[in-house]
C-alpha positions as MATLAB code, in Angstrom:
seq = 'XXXXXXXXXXXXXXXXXXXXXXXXXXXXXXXXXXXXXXXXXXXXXXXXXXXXXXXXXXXXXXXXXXXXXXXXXXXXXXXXXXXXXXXXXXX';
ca = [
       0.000    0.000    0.000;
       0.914    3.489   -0.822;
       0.073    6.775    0.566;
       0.777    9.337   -1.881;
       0.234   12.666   -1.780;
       0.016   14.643   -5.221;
       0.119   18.256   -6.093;
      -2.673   20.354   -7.765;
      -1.878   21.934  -10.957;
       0.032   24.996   -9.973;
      -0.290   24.970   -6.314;
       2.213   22.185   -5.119;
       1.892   19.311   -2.863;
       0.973   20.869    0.278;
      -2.238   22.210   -0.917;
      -2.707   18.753   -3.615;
      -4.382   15.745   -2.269;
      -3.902   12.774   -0.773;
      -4.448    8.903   -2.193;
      -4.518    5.327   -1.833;
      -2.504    3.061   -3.577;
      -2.849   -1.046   -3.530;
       0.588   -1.669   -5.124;
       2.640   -4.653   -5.685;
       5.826   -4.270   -8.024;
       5.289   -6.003  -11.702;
       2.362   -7.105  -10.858;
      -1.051   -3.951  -10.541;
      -1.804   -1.311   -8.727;
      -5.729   -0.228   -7.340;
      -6.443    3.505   -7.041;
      -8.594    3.063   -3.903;
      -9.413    6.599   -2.339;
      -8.350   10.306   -2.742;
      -9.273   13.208   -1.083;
      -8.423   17.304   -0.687;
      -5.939   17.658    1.845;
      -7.648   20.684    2.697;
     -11.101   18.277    3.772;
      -8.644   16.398    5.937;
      -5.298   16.294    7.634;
      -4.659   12.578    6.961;
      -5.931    8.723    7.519;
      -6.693    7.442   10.276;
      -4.792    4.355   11.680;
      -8.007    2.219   12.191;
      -8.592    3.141    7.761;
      -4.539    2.349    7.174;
      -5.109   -1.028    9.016;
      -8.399   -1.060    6.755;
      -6.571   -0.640    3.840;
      -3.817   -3.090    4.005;
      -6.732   -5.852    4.785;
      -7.848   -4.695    1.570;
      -4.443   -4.891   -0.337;
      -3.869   -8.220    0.968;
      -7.355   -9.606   -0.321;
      -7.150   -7.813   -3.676;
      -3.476   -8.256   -4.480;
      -4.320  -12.236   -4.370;
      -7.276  -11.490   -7.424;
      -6.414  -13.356  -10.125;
      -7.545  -12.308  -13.968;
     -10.847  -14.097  -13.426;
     -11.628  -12.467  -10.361;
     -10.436   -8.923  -11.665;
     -12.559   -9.481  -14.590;
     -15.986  -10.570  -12.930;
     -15.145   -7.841  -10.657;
     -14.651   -5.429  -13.600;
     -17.637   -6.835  -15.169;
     -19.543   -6.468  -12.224;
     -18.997   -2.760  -11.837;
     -17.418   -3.363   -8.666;
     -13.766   -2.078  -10.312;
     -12.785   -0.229  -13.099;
     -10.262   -0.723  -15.324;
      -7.566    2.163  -16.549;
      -5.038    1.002  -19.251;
      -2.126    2.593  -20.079;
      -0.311    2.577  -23.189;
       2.560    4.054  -21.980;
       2.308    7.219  -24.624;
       1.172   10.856  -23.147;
       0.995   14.247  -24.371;
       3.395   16.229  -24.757;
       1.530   19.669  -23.559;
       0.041   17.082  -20.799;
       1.197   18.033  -16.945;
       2.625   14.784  -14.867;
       3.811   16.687  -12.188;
];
């Protein structure tokens, strides 16, 4: 799990947001929640302990699971082609 904070166009991190990351290395990530730093300071340690339950479970998924889940509604997929815009901010 990751806790990363990212910037708003123009404003830098401190006033950017904060998300949720399910991550394991070469294998897929899950965008799992965001919000405005400015609606809260942080997580809460009962949510982090939350969200590592959750990693665990959904890390295991394998492509039939992910894909009745996607199918389901209950995830959505975001591919990646590994091509952006040039004119496109990635800060």
């Amino acid at each position: 799990m990751i806790k990363q904070r990212i910037a708003r166009p123009n404003e830098g991190k401190s006033s950017g947001f904060r998300t949720i990351i399910l991550f394991r290395s070469g294998a897929r990530s899950f965008f799992v929640y965001g919000f405005p730093k400015s609606a809260r300071d942080n997580v809460q340690k009962n949510e982090l302990l939350a969200f590592r339950e959750l990693a665990d479970e959904m890390l295991r998924y394998d492509e039939l699971a992910l894909m009745k889940a996607i199918d389901a509604g209950a995830l959505i997929e975001v591919k990646y082609d590994g091509k952006c815009d040039q004119d496109e901010d990635l800060r």
